[in-house]
C-alpha positions as CSV (number, residue, x, y, z in Angstrom):
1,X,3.1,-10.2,-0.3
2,X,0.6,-9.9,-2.9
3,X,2.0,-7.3,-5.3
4,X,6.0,-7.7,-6.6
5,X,5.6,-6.3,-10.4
6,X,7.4,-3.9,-12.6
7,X,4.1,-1.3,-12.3
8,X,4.2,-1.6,-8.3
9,X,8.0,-0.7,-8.6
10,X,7.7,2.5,-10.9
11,X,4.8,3.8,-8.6
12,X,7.2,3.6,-5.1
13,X,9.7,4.9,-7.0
14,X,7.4,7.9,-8.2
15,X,6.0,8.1,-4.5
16,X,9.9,8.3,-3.1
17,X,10.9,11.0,-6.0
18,X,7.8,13.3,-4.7
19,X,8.3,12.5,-1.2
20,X,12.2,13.0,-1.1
21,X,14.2,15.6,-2.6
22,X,16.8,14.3,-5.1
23,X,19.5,16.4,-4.0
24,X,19.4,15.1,-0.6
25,X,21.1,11.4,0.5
26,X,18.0,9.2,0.9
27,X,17.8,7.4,3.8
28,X,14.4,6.1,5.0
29,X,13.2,4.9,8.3
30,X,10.9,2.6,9.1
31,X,8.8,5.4,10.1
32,X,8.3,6.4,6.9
33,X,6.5,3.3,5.8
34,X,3.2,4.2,6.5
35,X,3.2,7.3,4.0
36,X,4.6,5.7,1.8
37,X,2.2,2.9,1.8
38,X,-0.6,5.6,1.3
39,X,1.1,7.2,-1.8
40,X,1.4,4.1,-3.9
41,X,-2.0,3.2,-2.8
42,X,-3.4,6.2,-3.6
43,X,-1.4,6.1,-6.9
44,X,-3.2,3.1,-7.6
45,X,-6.6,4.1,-6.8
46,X,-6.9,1.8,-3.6
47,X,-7.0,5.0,-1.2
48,X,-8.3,8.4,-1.8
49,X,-7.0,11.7,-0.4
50,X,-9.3,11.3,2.2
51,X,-8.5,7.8,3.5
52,X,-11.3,5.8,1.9
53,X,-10.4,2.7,0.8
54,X,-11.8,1.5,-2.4
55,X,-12.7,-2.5,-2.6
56,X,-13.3,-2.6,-6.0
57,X,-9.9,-2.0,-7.3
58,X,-8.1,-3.6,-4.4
59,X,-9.8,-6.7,-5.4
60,X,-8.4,-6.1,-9.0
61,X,-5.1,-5.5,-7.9
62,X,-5.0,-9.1,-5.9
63,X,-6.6,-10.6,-9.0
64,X,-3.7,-9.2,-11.1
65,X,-1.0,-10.6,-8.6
66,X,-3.2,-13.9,-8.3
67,X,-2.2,-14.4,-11.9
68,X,1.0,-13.2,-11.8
69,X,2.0,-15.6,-9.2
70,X,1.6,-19.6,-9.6
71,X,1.5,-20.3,-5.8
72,X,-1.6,-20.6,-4.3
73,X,-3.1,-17.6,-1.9
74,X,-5.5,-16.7,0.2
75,X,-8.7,-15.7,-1.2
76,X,-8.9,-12.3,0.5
77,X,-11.6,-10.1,-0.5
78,X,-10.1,-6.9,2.1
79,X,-13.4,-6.3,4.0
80,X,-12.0,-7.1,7.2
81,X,-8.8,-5.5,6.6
82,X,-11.3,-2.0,5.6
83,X,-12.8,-2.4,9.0
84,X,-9.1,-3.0,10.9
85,X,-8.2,0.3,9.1
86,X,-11.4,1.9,10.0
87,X,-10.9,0.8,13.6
88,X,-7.5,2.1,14.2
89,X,-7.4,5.1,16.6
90,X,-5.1,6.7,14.2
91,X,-8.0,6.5,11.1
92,X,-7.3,10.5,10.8
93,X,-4.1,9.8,9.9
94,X,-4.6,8.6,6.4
95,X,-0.7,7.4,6.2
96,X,-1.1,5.2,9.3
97,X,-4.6,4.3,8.5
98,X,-2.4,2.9,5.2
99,X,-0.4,1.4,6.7
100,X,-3.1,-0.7,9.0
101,X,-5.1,-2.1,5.5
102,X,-1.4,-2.8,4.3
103,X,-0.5,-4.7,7.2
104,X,-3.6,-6.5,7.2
105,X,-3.7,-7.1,3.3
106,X,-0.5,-8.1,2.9
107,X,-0.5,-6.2,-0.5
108,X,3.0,-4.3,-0.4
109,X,5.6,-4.6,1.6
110,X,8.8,-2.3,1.9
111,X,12.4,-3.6,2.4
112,X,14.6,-0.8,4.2
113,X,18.1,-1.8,3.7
């Protein structure tokens, strides 16, 4: 996983906040990974409403966690990843479309507990 910081935390918990209603128990499913996967990329600029992916701030995002991170990593620059997601027979679907780049990327990963 690429991203782990304070920023990355306060964004999924602004995605769950808008996605869930307070006054209801929380209790997610894995099914619910894929949009919220799109919300905090969106947040962050990486996906747009309409599912395109943006390069440019993906990269800065892995740069940020590059030097966040002493252990060495992969030096992925997400083109392959954009053309997994573009790929997908789901690309309609910009949450699962998401979740394909995030599986591919390696950039956030969700714990369910």
């Amino acid at each position: 996983m690429y991203a782990h910081d304070r920023l990355s935390d306060i964004i999924a918990d602004q995605c769950l906040n808008e996605m869930y209603p307070k006054n209801k128990r929380l209790e997610l499913q894995e099914s619910d990974e894929s949009c919220i996967i799109y919300c905090v990329l969106k947040k962050f600029g990486i996906m747009n409403s309409s599912g395109q992916i943006n390069l440019d701030i993906y990269r800065k995002h892995v740069q940020q966690a590059h030097q966040l991170d002493s252990h060495h990593m992969m030096d992925d620059k997400g083109g392959d990843c954009v053309e997994s997601a573009e790929a997908t027979q789901h690309k309609q679907d910009v949450c699962k479309k998401a979740k394909v780049f995030n599986d591919c990327t390696h950039l956030y990963k969700l714990v369910f507990k």
